[in-house]
N, CA, C and O atoms as CSV, one atom per row, in Angstrom:
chain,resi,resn,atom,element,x,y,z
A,1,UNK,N,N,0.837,-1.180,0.000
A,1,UNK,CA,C,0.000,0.000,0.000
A,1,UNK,C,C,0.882,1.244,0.000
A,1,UNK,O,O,1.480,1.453,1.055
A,2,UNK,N,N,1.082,2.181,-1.088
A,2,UNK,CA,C,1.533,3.524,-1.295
A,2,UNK,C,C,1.423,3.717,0.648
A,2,UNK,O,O,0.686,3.194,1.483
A,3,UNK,N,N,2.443,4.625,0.732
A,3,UNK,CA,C,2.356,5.802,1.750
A,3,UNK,C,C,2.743,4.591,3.437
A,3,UNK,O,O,3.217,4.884,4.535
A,4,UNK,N,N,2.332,3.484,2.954
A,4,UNK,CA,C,2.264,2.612,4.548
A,4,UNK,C,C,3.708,1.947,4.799
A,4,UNK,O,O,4.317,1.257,3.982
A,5,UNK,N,N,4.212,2.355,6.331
A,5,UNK,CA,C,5.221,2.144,6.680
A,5,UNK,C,C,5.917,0.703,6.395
A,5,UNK,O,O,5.107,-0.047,6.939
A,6,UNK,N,N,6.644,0.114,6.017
A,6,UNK,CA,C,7.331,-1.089,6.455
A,6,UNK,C,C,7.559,-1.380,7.306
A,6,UNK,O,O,7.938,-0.483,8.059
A,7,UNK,N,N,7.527,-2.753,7.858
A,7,UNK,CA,C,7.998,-3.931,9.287
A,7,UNK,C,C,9.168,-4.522,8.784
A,7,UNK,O,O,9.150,-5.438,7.962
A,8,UNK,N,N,10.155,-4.037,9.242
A,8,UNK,CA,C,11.593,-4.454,9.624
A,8,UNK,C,C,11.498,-5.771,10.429
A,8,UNK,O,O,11.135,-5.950,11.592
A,9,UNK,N,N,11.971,-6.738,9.385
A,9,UNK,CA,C,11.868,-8.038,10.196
A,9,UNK,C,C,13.397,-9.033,9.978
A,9,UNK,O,O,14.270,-8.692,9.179
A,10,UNK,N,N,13.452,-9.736,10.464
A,10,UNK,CA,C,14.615,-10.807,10.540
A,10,UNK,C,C,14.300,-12.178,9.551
A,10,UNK,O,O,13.718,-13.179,9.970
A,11,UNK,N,N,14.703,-12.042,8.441
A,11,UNK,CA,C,14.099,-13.157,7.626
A,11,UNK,C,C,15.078,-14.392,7.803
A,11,UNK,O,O,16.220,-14.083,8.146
A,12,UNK,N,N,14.829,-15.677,7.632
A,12,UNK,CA,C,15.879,-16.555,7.562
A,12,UNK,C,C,15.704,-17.830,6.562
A,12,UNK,O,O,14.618,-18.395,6.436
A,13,UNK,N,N,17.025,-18.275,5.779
A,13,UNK,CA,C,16.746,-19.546,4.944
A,13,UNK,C,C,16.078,-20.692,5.193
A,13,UNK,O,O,16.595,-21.256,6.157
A,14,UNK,N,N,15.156,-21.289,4.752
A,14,UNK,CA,C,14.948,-22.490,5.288
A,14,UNK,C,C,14.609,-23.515,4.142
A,14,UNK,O,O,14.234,-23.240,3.002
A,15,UNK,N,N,14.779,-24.514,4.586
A,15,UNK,CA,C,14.647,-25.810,3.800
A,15,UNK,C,C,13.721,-27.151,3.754
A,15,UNK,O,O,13.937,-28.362,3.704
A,16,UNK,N,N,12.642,-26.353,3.794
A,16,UNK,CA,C,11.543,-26.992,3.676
A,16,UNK,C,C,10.879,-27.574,2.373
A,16,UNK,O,O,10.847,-26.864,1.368
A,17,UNK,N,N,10.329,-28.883,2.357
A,17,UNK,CA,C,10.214,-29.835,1.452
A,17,UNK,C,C,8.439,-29.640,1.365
A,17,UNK,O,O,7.626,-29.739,2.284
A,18,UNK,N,N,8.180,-29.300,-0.231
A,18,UNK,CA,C,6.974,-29.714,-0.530
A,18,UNK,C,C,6.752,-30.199,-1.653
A,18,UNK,O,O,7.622,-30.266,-2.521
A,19,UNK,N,N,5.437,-30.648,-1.815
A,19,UNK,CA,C,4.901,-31.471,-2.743
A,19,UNK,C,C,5.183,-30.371,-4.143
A,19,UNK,O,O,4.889,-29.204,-4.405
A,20,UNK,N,N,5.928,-31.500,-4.840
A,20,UNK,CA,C,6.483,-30.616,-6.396
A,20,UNK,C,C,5.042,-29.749,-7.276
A,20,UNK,O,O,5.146,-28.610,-7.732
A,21,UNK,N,N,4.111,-30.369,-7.333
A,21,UNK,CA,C,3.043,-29.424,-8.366
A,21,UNK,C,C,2.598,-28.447,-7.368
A,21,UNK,O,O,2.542,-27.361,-7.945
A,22,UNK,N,N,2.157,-28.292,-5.791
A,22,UNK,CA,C,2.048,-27.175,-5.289
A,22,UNK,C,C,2.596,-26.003,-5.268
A,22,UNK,O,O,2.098,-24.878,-5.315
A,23,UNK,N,N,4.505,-26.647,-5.137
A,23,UNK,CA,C,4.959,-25.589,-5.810
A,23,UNK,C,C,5.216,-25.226,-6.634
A,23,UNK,O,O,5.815,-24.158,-6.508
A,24,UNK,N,N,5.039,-25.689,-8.004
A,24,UNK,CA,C,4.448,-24.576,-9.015
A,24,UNK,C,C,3.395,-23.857,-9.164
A,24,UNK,O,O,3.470,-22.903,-9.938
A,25,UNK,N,N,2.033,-24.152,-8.403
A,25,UNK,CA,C,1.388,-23.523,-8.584
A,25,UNK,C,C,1.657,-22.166,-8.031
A,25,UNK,O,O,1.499,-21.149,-8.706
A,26,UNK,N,N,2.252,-22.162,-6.234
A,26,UNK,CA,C,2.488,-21.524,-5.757
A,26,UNK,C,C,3.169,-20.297,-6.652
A,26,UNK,O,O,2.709,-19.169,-6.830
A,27,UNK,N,N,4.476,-20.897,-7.188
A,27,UNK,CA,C,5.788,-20.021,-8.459
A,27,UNK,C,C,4.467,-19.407,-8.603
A,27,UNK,O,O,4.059,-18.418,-7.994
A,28,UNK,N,N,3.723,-20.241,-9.649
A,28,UNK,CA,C,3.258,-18.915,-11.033
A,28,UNK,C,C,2.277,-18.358,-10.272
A,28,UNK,O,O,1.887,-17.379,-10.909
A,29,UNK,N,N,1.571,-18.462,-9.098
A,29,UNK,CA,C,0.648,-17.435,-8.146
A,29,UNK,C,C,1.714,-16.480,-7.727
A,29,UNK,O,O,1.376,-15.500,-8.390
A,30,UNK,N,N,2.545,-16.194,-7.211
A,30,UNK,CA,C,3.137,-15.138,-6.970
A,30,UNK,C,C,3.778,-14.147,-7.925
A,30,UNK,O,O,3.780,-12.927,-7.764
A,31,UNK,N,N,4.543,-15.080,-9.349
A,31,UNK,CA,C,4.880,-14.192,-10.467
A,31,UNK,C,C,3.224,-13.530,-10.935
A,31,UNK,O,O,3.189,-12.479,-11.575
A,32,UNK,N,N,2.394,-13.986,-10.690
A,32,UNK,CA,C,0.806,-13.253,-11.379
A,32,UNK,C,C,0.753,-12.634,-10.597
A,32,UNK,O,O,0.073,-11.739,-11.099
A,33,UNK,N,N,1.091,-12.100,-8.883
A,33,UNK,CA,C,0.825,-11.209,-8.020
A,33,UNK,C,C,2.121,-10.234,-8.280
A,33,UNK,O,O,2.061,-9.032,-8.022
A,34,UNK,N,N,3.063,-10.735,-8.708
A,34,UNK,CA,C,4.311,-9.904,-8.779
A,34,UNK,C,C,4.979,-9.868,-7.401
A,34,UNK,O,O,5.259,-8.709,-7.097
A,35,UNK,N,N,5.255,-10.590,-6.655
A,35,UNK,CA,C,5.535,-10.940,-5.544
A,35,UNK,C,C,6.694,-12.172,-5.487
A,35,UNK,O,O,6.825,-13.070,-6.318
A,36,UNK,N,N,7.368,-11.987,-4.461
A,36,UNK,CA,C,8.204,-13.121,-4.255
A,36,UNK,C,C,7.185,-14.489,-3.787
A,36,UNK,O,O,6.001,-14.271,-3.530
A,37,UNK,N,N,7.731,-15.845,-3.706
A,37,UNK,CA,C,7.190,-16.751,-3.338
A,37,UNK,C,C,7.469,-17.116,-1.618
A,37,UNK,O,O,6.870,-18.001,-1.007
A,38,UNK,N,N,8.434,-16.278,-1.081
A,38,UNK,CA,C,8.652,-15.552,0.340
A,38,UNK,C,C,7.224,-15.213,0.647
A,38,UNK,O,O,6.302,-15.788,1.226
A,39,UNK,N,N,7.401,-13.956,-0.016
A,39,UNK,CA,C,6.285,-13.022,0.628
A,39,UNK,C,C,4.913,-13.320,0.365
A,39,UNK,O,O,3.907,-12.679,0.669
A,40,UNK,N,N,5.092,-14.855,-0.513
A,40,UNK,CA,C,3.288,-15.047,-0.757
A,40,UNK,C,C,3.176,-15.812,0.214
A,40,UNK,O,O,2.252,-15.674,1.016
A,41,UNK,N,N,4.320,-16.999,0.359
A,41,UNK,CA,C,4.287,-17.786,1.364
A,41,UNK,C,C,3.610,-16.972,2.911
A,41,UNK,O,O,2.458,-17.206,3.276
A,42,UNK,N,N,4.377,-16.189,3.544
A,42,UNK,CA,C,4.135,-15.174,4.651
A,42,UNK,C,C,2.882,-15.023,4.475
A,42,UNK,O,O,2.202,-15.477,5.395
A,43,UNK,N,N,2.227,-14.469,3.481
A,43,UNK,CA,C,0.786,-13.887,3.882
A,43,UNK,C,C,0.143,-15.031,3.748
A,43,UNK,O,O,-0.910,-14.760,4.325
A,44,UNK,N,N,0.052,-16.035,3.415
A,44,UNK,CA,C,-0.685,-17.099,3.679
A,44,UNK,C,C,-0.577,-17.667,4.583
A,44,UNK,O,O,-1.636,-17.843,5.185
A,45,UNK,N,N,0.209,-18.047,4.975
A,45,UNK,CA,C,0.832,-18.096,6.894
A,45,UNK,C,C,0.156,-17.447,7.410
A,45,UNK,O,O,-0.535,-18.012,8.258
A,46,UNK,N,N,0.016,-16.425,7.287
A,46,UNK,CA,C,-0.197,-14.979,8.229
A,46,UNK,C,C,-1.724,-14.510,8.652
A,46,UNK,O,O,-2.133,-13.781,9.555
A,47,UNK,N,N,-2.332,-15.186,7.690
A,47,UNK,CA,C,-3.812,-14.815,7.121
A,47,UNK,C,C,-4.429,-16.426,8.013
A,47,UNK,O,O,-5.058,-16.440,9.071
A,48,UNK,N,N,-3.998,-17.661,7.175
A,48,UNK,CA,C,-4.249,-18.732,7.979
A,48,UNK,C,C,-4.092,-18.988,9.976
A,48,UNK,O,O,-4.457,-20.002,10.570
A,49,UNK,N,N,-3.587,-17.996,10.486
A,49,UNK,CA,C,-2.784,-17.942,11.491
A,49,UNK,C,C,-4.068,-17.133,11.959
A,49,UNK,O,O,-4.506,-17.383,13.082
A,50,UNK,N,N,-4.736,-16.127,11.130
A,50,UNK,CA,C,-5.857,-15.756,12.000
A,50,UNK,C,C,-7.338,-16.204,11.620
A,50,UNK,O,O,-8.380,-15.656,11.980
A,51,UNK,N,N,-7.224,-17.075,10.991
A,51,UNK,CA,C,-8.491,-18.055,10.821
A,51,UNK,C,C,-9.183,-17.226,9.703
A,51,UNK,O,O,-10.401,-17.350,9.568
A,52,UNK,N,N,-8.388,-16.273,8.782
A,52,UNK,CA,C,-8.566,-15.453,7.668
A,52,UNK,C,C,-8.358,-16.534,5.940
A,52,UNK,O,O,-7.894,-17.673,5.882
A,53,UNK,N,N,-8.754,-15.885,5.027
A,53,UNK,CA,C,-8.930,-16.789,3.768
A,53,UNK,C,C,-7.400,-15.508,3.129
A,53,UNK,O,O,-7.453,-14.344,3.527
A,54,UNK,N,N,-6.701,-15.768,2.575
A,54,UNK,CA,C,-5.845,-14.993,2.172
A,54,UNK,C,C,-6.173,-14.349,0.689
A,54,UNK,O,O,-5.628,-13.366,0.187
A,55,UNK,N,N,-7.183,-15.151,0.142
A,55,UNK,CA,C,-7.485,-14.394,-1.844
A,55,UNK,C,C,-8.363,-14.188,-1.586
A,55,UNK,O,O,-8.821,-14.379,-0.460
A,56,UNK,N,N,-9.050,-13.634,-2.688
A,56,UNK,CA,C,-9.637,-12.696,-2.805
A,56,UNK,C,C,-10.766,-13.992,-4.093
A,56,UNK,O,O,-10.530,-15.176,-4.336
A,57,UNK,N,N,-11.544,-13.394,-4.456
A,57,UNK,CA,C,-12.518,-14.731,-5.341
A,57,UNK,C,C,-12.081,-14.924,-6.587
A,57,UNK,O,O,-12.327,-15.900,-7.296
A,58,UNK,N,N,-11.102,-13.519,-6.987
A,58,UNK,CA,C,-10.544,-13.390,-8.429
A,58,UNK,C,C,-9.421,-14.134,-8.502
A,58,UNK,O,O,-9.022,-14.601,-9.570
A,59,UNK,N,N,-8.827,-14.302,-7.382
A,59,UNK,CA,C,-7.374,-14.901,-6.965
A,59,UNK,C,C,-7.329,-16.241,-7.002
A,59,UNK,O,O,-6.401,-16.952,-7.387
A,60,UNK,N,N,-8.830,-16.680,-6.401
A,60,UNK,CA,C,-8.982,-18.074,-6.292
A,60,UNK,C,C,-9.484,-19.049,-7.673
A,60,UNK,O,O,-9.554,-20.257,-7.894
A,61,UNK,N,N,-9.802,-17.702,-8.499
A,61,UNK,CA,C,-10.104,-18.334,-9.764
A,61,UNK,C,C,-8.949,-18.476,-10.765
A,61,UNK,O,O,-8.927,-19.204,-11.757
A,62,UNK,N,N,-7.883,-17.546,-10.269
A,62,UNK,CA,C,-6.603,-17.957,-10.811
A,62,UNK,C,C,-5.918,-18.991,-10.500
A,62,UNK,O,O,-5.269,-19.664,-11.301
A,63,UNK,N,N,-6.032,-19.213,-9.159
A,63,UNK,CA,C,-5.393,-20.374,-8.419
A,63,UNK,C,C,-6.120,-21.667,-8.961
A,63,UNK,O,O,-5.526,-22.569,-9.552
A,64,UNK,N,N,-7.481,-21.654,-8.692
A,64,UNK,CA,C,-7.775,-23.305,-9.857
A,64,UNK,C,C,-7.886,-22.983,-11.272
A,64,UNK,O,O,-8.862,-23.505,-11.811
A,65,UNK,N,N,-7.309,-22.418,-11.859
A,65,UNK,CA,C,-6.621,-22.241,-13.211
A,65,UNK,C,C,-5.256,-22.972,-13.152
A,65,UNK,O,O,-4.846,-23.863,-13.896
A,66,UNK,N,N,-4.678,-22.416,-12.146
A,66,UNK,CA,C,-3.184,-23.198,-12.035
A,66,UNK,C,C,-3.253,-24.257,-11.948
A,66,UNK,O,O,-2.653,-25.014,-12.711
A,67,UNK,N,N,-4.380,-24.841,-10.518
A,67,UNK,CA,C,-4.170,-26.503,-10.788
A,67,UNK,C,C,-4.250,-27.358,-11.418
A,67,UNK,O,O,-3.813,-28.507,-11.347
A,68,UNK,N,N,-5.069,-26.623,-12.373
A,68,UNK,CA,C,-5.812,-27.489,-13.585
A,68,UNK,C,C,-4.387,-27.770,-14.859
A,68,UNK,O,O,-4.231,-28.746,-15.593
A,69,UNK,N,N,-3.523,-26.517,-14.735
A,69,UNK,CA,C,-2.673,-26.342,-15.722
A,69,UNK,C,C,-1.345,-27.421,-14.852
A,69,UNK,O,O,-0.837,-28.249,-15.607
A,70,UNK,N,N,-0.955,-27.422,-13.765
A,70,UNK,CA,C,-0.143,-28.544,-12.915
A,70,UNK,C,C,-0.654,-29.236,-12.319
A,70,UNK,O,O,-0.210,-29.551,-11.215
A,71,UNK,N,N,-1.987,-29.835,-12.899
A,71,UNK,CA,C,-2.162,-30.914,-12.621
A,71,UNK,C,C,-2.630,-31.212,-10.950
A,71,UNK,O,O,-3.027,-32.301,-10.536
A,72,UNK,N,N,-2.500,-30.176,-10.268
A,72,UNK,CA,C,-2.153,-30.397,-8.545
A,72,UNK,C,C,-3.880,-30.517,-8.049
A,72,UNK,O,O,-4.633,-29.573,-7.807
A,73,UNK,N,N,-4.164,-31.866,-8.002
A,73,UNK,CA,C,-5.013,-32.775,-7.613
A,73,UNK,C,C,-5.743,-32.768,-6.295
A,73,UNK,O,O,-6.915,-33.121,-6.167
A,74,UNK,N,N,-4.735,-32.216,-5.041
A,74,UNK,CA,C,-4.699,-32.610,-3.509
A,74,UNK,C,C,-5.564,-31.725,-3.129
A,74,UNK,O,O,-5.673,-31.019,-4.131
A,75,UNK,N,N,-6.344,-31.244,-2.227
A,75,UNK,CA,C,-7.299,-30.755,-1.589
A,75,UNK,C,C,-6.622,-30.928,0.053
A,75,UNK,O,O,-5.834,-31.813,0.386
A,76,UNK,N,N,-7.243,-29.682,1.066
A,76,UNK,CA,C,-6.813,-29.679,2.027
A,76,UNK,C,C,-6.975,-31.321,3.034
A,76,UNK,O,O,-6.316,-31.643,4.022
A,77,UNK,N,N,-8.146,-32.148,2.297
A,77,UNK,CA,C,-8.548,-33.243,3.199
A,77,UNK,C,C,-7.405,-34.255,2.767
A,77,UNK,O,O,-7.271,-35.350,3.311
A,78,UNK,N,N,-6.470,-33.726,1.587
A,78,UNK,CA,C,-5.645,-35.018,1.533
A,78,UNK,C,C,-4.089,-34.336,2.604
A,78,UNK,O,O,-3.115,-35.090,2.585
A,79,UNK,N,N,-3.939,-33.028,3.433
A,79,UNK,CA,C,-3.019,-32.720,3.727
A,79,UNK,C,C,-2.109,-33.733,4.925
A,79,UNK,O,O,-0.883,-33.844,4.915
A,80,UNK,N,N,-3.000,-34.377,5.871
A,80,UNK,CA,C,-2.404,-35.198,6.579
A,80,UNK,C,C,-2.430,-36.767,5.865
A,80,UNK,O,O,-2.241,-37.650,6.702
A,81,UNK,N,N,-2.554,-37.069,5.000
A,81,UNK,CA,C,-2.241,-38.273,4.169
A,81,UNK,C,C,-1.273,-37.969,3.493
A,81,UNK,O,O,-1.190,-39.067,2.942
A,82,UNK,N,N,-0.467,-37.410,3.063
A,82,UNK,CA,C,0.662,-36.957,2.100
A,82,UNK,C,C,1.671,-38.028,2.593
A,82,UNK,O,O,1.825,-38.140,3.809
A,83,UNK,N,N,2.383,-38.838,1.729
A,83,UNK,CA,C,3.709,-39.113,2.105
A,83,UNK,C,C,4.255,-39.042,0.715
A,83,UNK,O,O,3.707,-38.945,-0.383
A,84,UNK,N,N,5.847,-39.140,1.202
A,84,UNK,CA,C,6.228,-39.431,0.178
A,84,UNK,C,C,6.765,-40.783,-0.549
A,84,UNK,O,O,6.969,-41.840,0.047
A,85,UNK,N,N,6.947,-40.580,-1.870
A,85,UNK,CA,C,6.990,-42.017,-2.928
A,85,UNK,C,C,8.153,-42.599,-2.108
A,85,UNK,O,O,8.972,-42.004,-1.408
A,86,UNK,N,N,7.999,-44.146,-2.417
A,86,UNK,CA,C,9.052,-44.781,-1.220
A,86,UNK,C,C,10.388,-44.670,-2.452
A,86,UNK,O,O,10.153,-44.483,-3.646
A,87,UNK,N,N,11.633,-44.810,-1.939
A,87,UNK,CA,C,12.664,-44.549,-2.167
A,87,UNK,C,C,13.360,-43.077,-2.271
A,87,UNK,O,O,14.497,-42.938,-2.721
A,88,UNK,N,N,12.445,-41.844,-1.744
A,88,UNK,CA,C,12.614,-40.483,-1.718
A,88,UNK,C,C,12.893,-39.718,-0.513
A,88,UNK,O,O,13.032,-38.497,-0.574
């Protein structure tokens, strides 16, 4: 937002493992916001953290555009079933 201060924060690397077509969808949702995949990550964190929806209805119609285009199948009810392929 023009004119609104910045939060000076302490960012740090991390190495966290996810499911490969999420993150592409994720990539090309943030290059369509013009945003890092940091800072999309964060507000979805951030938003989920207060029992908030983070898009907007236009956003979400981009977002199942993406899945449809990577394929990314999973729905939140498959999030605690996830493993990964054996030998990985």
């Amino acid at each position: 937002m023009p004119g609104t201060a910045k939060i000076q924060v302490e960012r740090i690397q991390t190495g966290i493992r996810l499911e490969k077509r999420l993150v592409k969808v994720l990539k090309a949702l943030a290059e369509h916001k013009d945003m890092t995949l940091g800072d999309l990550v964060e507000g979805i964190v951030l938003h989920a953290f207060e029992g908030r929806s983070p898009f907007s209805d236009d956003t979400i119609g981009v977002i199942n555009r993406l899945r449809e285009i990577y394929e990314l199948d999973l729905s939140s009810a498959d999030s605690h079933k996830i493993a990964d392929r054996k030998g990985e």
